[in-house]
C-alpha positions in Angstrom: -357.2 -90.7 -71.2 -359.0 -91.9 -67.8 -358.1 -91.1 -64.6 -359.0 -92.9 -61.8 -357.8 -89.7 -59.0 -360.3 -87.0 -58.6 -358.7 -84.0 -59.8 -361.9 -81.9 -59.2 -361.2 -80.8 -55.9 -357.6 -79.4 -57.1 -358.8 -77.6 -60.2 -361.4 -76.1 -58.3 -358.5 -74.2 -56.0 -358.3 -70.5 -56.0 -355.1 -69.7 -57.8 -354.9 -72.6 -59.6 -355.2 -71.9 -63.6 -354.5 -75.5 -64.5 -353.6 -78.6 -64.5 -352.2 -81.0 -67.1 -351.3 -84.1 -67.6 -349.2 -85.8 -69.8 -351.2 -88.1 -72.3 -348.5 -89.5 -75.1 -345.1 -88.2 -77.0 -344.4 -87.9 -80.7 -340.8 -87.7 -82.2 -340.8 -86.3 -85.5 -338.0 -85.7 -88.2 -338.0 -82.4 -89.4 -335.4 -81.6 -92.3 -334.5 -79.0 -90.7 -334.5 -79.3 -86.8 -331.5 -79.7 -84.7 -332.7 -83.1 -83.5 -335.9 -85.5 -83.9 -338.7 -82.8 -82.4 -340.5 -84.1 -79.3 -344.2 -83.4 -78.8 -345.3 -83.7 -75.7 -349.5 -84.0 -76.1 -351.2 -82.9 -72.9 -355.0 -83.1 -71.5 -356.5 -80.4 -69.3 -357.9 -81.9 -66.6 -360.6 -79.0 -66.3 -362.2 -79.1 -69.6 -360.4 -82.1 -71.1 -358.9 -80.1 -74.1 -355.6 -81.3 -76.0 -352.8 -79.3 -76.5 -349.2 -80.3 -78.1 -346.1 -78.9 -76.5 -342.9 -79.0 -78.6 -339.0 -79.4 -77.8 -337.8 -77.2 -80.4 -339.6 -73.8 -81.2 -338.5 -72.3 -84.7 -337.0 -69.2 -85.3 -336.8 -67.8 -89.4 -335.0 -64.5 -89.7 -337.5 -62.0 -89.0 -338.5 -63.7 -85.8 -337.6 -62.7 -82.3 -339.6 -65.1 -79.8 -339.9 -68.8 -80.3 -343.6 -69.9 -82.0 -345.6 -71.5 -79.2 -349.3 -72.7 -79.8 -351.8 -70.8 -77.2 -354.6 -72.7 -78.3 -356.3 -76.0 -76.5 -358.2 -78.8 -79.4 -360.7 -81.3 -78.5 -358.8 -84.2 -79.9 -354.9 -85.5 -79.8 -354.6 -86.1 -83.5 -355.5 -81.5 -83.9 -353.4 -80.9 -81.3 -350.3 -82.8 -83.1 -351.5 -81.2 -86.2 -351.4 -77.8 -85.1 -348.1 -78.4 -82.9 -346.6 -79.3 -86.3 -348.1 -76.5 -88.2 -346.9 -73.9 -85.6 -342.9 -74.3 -86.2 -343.4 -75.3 -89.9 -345.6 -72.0 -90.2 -342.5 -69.9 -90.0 -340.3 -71.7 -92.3 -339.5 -70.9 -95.7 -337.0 -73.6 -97.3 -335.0 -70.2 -98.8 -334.2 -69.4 -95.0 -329.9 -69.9 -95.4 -330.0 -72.0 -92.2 -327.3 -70.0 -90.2 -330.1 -67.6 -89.9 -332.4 -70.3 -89.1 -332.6 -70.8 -85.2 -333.8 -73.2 -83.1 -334.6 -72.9 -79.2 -334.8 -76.1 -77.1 -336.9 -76.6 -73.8 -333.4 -76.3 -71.8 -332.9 -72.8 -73.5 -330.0 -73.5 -75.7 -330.0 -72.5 -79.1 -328.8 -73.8 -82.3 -328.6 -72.9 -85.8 -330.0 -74.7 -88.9 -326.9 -76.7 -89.1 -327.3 -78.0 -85.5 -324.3 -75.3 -84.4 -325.2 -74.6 -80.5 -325.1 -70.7 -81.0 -325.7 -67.4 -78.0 -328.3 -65.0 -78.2 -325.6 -62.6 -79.0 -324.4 -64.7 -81.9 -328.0 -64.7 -83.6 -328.3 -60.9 -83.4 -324.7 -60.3 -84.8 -326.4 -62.5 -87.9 -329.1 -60.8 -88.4 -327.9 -57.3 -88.0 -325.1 -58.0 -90.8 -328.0 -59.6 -92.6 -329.9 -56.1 -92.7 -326.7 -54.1 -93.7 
């Protein structure tokens, strides 16, 4: 995507890590998310990488922090591929899906069956799955 501002003088601020903009949005139905999953495809405006940002981050039972993609790609279509592969990288369809959690970009979480559930709630699951 072109821009006609002139970001170089901001990126080039001490302090300042980076900057991204927002480039397009995807919503994609997962069988098992909560809702449609939203990503969010954004462009560095240093190096003009790619990198897809999603709404829902997956959690399968031997998980304890949400999945989030670190990595930046040099085209939209790797970045949506590799946003996509993140969540569905920790799924297993014999996950029972109330031990399947979901956390959305407002913090709430909910199980498989779209059940808006605490942190407490999830490790009171998990423990009685272990014993």
């Amino acid at each position: 995507m072109k821009s006609t501002i002139d970001y170089s003088e901001i990126v080039s601020l001490s302090g300042i890590n980076e900057i991204e903009q927002l480039v397009t949005t995807y919503y994609i139905k997962y069988y098992r998310a909560p809702k449609d999953l939203k990503v969010e495809i954004l462009q560095s405006l240093k190096d003009g990488m790619f990198t897809g940002k999603c709404n829902y981050a997956f959690w399968g039972p031997g998980q304890f922090d949400p999945y989030r993609d670190l990595h930046s790609y040099p085209s939209v279509e790797q970045a949506l591929h590799f946003s996509i592969n993140g969540f569905r990288h920790n799924d297993k369809p014999d996950y029972p899906n109330d031990l399947v959690f979901w956390r959305s970009d407002n913090g709430k979480y909910l199980d498989g069956n779209g059940k808006q559930v605490t942190i407490k709630e999830i490790q009171e699951r998990r423990n009685r799955l272990k014993h």
